[in-house]
PDB file of N, H, CA, C and O in Angstrom:
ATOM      1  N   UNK A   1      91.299 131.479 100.936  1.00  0.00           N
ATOM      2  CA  UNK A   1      91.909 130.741 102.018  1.00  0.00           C
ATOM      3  C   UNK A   1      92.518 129.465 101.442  1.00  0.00           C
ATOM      4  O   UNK A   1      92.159 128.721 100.529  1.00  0.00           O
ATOM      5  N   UNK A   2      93.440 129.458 102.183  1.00  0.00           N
ATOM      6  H   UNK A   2      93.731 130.063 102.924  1.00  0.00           H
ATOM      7  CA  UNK A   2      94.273 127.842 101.471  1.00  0.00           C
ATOM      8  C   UNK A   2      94.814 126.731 102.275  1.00  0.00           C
ATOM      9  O   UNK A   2      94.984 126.934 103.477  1.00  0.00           O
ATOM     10  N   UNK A   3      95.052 125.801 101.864  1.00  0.00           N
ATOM     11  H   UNK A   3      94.914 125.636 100.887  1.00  0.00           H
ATOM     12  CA  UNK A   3      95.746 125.081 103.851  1.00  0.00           C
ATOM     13  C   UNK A   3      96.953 124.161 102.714  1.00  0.00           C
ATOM     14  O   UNK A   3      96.900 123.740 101.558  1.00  0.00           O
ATOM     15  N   UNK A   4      98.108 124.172 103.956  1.00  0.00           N
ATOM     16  H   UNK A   4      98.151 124.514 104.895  1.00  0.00           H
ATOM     17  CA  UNK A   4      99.627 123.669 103.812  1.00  0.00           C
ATOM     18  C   UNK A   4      99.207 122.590 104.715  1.00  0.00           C
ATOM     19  O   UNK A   4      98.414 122.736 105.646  1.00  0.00           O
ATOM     20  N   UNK A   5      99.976 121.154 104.276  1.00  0.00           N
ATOM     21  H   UNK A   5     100.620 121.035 103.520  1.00  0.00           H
ATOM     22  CA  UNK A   5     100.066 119.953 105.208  1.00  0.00           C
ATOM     23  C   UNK A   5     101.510 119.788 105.075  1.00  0.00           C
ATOM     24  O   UNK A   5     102.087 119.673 103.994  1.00  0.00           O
ATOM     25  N   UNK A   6     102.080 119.782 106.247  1.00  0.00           N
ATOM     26  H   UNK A   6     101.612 119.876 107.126  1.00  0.00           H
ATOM     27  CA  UNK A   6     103.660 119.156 106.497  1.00  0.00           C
ATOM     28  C   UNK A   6     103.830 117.505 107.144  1.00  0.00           C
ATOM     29  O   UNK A   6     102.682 117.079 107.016  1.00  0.00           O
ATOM     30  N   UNK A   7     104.215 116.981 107.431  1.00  0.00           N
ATOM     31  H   UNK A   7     105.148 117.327 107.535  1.00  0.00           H
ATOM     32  CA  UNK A   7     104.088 115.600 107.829  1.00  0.00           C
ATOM     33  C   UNK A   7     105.772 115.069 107.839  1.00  0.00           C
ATOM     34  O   UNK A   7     106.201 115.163 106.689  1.00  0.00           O
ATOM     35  N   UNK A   8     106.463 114.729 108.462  1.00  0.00           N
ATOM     36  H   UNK A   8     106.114 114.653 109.396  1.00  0.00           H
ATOM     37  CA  UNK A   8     107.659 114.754 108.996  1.00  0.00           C
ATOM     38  C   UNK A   8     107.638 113.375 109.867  1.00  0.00           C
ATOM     39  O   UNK A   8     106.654 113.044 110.528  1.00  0.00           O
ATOM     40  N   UNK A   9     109.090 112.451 109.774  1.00  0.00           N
ATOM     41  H   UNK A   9     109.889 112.720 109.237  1.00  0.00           H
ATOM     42  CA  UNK A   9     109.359 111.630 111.007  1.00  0.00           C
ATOM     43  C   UNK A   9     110.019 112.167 112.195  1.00  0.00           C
ATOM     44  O   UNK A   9     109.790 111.652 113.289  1.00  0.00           O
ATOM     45  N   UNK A  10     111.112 113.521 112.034  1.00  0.00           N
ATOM     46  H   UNK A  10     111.299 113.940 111.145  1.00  0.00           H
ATOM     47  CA  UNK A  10     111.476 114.125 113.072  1.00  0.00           C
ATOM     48  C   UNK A  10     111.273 115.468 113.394  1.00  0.00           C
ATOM     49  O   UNK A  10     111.471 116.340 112.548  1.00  0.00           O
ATOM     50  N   UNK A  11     110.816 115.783 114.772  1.00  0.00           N
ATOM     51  H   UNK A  11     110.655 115.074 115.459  1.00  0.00           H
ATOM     52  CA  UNK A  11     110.543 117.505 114.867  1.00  0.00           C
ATOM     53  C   UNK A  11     110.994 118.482 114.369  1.00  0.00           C
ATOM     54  O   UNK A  11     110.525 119.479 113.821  1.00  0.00           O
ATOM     55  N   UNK A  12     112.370 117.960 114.705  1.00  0.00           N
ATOM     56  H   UNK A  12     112.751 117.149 115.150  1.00  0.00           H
ATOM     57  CA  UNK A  12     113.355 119.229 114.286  1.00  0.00           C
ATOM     58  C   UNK A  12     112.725 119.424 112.535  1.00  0.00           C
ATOM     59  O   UNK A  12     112.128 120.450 112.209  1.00  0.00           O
ATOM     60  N   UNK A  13     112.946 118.427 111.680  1.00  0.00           N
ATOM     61  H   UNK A  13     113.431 117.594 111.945  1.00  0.00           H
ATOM     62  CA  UNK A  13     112.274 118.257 110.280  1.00  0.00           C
ATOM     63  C   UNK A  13     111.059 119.031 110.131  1.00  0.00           C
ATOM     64  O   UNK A  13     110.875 119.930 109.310  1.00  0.00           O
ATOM     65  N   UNK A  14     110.300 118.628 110.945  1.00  0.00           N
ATOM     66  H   UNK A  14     110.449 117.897 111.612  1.00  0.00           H
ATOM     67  CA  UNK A  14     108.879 119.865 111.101  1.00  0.00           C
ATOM     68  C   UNK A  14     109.174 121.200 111.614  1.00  0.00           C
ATOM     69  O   UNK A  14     108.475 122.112 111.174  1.00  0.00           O
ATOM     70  N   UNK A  15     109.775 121.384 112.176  1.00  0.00           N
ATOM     71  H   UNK A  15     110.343 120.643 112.533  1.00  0.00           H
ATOM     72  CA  UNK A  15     110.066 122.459 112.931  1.00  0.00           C
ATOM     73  C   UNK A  15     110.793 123.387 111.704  1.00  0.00           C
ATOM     74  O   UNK A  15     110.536 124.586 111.818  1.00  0.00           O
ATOM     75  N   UNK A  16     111.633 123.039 110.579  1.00  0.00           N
ATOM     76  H   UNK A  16     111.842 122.066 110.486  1.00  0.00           H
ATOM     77  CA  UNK A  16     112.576 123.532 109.981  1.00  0.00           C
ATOM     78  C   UNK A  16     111.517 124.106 108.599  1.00  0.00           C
ATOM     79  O   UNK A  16     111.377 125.205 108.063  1.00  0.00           O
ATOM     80  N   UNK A  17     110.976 122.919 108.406  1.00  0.00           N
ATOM     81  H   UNK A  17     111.090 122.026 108.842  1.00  0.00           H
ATOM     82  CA  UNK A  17     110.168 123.224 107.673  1.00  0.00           C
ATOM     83  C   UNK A  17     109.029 124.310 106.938  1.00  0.00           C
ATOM     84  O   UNK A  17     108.769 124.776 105.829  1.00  0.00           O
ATOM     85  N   UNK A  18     108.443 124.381 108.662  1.00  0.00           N
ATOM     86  H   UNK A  18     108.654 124.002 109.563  1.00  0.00           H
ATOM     87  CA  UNK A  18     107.205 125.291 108.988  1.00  0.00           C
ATOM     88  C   UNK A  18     107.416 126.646 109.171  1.00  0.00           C
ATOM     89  O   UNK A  18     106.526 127.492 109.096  1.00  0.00           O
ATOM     90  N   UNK A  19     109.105 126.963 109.519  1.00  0.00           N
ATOM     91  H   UNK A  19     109.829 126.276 109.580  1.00  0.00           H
ATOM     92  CA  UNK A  19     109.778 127.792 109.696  1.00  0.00           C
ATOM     93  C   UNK A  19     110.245 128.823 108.419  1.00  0.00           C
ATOM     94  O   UNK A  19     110.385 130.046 108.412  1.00  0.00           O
ATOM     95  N   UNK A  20     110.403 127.940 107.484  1.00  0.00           N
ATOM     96  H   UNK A  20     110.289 126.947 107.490  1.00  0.00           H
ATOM     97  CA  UNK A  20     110.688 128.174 106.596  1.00  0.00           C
ATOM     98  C   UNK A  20     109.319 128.880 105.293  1.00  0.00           C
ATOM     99  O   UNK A  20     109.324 129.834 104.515  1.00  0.00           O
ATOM    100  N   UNK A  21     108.146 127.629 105.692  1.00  0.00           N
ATOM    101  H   UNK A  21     108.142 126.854 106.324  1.00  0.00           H
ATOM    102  CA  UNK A  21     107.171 128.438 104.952  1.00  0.00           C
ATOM    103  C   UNK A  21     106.518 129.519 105.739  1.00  0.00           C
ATOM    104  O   UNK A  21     105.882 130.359 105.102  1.00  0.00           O
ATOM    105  N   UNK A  22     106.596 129.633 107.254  1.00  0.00           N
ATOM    106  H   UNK A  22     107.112 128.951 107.771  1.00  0.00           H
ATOM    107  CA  UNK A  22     106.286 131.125 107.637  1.00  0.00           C
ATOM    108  C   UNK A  22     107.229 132.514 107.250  1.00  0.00           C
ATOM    109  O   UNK A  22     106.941 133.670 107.559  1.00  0.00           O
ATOM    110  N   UNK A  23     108.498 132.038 106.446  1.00  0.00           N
ATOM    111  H   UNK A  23     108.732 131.099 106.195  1.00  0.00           H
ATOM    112  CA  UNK A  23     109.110 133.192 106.344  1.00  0.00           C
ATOM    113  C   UNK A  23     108.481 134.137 104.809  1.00  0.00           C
ATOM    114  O   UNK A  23     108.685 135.273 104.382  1.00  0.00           O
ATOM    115  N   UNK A  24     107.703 133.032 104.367  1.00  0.00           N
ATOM    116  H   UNK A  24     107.537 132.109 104.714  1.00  0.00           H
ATOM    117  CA  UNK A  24     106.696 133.751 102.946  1.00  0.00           C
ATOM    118  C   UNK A  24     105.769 135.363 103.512  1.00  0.00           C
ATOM    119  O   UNK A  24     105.583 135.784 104.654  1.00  0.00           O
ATOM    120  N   UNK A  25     105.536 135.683 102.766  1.00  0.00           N
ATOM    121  H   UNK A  25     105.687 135.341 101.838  1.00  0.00           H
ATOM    122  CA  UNK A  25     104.602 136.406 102.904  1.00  0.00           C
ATOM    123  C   UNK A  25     103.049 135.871 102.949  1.00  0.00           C
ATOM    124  O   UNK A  25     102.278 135.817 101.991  1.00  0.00           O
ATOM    125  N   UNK A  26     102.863 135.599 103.920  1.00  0.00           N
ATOM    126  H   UNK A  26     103.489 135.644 104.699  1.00  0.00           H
ATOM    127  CA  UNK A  26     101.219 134.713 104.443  1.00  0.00           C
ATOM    128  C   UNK A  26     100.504 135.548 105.428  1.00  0.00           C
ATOM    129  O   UNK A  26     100.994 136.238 106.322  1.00  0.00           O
ATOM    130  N   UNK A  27      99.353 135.384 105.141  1.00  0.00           N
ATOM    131  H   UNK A  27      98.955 134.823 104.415  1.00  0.00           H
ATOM    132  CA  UNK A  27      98.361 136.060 106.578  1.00  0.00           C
ATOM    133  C   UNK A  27      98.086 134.483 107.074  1.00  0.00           C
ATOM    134  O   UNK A  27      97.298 133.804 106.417  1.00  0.00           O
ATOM    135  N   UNK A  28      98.689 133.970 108.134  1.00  0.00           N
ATOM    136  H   UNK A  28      99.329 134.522 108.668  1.00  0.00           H
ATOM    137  CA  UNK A  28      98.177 133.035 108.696  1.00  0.00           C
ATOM    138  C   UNK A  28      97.170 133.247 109.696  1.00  0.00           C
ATOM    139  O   UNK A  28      97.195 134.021 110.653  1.00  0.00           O
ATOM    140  N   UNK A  29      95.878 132.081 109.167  1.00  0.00           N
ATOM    141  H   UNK A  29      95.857 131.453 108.389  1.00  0.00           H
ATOM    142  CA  UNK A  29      94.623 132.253 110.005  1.00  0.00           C
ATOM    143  C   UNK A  29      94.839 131.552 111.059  1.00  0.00           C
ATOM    144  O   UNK A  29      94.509 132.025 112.146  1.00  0.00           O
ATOM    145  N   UNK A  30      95.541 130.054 110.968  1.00  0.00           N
ATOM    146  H   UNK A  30      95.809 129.670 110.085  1.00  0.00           H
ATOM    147  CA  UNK A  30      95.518 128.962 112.081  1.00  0.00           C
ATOM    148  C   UNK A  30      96.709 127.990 111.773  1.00  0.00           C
ATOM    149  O   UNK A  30      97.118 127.883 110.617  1.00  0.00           O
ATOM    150  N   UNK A  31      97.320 127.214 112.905  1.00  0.00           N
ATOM    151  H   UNK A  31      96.988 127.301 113.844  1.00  0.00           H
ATOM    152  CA  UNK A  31      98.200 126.500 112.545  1.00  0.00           C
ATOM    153  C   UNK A  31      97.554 124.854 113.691  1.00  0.00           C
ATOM    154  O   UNK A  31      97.306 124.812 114.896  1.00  0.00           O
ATOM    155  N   UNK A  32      97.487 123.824 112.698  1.00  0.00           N
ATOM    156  H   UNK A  32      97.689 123.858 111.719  1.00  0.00           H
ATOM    157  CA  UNK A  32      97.208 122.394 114.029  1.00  0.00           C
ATOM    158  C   UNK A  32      98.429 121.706 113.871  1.00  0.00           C
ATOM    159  O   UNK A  32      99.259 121.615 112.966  1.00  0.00           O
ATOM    160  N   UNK A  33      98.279 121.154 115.240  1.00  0.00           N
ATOM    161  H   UNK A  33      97.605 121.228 115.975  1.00  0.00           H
ATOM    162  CA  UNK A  33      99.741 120.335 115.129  1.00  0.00           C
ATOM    163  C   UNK A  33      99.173 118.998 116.116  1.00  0.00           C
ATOM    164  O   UNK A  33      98.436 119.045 117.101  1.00  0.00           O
ATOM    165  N   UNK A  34      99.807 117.822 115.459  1.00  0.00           N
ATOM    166  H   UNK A  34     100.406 117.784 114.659  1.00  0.00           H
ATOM    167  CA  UNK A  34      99.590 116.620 115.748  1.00  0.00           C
ATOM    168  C   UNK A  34     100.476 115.288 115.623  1.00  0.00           C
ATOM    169  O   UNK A  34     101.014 114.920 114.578  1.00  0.00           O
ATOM    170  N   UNK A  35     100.547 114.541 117.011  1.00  0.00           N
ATOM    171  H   UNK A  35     100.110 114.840 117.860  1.00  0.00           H
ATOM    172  CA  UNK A  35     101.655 113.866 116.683  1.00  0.00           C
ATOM    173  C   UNK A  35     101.118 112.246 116.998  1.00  0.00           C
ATOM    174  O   UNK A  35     100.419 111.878 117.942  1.00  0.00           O
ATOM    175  N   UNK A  36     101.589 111.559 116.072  1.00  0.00           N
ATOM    176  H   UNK A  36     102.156 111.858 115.305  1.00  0.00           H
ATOM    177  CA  UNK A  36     100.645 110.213 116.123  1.00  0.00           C
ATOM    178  C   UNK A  36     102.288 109.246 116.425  1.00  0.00           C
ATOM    179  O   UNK A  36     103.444 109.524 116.104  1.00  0.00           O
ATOM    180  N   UNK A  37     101.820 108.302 117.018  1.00  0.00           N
ATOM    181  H   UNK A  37     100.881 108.077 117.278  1.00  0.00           H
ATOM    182  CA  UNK A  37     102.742 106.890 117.805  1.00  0.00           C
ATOM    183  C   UNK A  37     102.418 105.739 117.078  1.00  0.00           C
ATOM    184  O   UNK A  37     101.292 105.265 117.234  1.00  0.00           O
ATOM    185  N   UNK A  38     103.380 105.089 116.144  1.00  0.00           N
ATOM    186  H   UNK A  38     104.295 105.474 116.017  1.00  0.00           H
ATOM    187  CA  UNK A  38     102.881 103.421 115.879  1.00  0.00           C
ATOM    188  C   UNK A  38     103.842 102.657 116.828  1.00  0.00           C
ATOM    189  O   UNK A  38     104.617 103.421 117.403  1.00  0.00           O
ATOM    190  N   UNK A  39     104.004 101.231 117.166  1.00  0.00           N
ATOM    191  H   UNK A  39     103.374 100.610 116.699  1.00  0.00           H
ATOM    192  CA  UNK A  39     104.954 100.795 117.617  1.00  0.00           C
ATOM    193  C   UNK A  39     104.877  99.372 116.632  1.00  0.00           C
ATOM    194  O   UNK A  39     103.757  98.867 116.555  1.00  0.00           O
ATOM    195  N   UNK A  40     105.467  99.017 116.234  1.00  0.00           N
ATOM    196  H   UNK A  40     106.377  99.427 116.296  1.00  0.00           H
ATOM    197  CA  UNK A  40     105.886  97.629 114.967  1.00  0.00           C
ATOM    198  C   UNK A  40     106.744  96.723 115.803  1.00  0.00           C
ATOM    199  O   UNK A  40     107.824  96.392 115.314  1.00  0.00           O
ATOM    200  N   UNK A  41     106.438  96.300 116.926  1.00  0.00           N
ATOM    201  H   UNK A  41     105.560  96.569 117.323  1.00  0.00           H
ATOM    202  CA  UNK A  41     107.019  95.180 117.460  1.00  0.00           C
ATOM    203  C   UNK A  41     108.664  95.333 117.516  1.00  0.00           C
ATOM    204  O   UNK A  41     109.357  94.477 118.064  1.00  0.00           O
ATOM    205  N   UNK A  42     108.989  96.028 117.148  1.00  0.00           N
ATOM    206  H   UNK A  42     108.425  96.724 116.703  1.00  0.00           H
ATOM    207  CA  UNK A  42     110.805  96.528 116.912  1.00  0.00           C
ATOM    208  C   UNK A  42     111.072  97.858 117.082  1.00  0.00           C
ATOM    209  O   UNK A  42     112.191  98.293 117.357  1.00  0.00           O
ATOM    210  N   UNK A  43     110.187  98.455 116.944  1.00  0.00           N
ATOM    211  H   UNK A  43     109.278  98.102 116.721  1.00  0.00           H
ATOM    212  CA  UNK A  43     110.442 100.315 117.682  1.00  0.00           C
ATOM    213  C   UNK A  43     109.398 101.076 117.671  1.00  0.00           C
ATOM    214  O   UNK A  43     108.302 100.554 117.465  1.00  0.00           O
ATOM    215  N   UNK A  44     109.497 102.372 117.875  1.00  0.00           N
ATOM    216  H   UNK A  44     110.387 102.796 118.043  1.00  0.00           H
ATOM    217  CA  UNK A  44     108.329 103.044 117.985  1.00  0.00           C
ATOM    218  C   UNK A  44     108.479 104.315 116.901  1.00  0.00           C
ATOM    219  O   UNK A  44     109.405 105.119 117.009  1.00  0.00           O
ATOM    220  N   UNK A  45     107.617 104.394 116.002  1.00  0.00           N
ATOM    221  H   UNK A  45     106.865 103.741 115.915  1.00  0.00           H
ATOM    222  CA  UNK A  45     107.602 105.573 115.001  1.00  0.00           C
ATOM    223  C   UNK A  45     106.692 106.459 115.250  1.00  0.00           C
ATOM    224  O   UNK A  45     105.546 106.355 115.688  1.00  0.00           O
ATOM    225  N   UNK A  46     107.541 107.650 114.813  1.00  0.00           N
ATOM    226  H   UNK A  46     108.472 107.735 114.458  1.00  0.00           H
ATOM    227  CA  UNK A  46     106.679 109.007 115.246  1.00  0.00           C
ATOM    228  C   UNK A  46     106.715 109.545 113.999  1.00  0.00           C
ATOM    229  O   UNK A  46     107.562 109.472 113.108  1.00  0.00           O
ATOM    230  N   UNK A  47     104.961 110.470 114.121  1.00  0.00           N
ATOM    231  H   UNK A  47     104.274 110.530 114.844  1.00  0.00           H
ATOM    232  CA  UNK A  47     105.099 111.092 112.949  1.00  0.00           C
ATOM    233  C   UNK A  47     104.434 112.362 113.431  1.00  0.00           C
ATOM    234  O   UNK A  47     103.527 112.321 114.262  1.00  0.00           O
ATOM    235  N   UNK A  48     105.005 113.785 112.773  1.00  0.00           N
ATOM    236  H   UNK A  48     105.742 113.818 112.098  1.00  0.00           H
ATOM    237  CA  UNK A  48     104.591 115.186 113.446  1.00  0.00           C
ATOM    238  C   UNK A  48     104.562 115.464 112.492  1.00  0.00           C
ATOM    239  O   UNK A  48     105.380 115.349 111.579  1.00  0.00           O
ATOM    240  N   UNK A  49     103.103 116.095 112.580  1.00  0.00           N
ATOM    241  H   UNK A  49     102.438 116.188 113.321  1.00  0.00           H
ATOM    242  CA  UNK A  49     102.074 116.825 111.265  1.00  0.00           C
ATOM    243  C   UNK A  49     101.381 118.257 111.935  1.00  0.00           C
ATOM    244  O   UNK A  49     100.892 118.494 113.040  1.00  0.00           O
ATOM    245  N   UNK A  50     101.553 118.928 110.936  1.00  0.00           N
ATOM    246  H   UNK A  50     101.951 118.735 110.038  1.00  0.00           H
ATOM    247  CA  UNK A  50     101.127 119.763 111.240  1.00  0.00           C
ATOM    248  C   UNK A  50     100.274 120.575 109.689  1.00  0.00           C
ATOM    249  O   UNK A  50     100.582 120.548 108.497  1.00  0.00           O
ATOM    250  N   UNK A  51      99.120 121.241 110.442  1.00  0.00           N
ATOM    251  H   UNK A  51      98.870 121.263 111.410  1.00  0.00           H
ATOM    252  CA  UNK A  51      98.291 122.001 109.159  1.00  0.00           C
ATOM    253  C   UNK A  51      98.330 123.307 109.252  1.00  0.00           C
ATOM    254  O   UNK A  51      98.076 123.645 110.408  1.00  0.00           O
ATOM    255  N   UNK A  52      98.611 124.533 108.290  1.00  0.00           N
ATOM    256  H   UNK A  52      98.817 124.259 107.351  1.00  0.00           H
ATOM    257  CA  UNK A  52      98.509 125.544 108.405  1.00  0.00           C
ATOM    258  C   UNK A  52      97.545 126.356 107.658  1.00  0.00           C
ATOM    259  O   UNK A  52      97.792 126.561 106.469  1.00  0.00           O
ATOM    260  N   UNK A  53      96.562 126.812 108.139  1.00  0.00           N
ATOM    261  H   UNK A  53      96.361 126.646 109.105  1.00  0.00           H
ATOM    262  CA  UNK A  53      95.445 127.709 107.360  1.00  0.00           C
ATOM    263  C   UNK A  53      95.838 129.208 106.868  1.00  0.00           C
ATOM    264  O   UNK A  53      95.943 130.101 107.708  1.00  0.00           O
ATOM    265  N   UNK A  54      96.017 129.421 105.711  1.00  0.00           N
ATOM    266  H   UNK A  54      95.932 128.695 105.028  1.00  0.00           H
ATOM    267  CA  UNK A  54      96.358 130.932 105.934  1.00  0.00           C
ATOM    268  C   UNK A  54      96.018 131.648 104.348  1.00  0.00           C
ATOM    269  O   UNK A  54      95.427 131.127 103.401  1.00  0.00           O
ATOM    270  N   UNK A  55      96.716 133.231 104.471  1.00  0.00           N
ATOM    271  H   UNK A  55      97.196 133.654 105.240  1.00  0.00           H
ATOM    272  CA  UNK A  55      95.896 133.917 102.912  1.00  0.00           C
ATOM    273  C   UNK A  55      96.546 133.819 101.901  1.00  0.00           C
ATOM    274  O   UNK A  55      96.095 134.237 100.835  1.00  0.00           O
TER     275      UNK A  55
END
């Protein structure tokens, strides 16, 4: 068993990504996805992570 971490500032970026390593040949066991908020007094940053467990 092995685990992939992606971590991205924009979805689409994650999205393209994850897309891309599901087109491997993988037995995926599990996929988490998580999206965390800072705000720095001048904007708000996003960051979308996601973990994939698989064979």
């Amino acid at each position: 068993m092995k685990v992939k971490v992606f971590d991205e500032n924009h979805e689409k970026d994650l999205e393209e990504k994850i897309n891309k390593f599901l087109s491997g040949d993988y037995e995926i066991i599990d996929i988490k996805y998580q999206v965390a908020i800072m705000y720095d007094n001048k904007e708000q940053i996003f960051c979308y992570s996601a973990m994939i467990i698989y064979k």
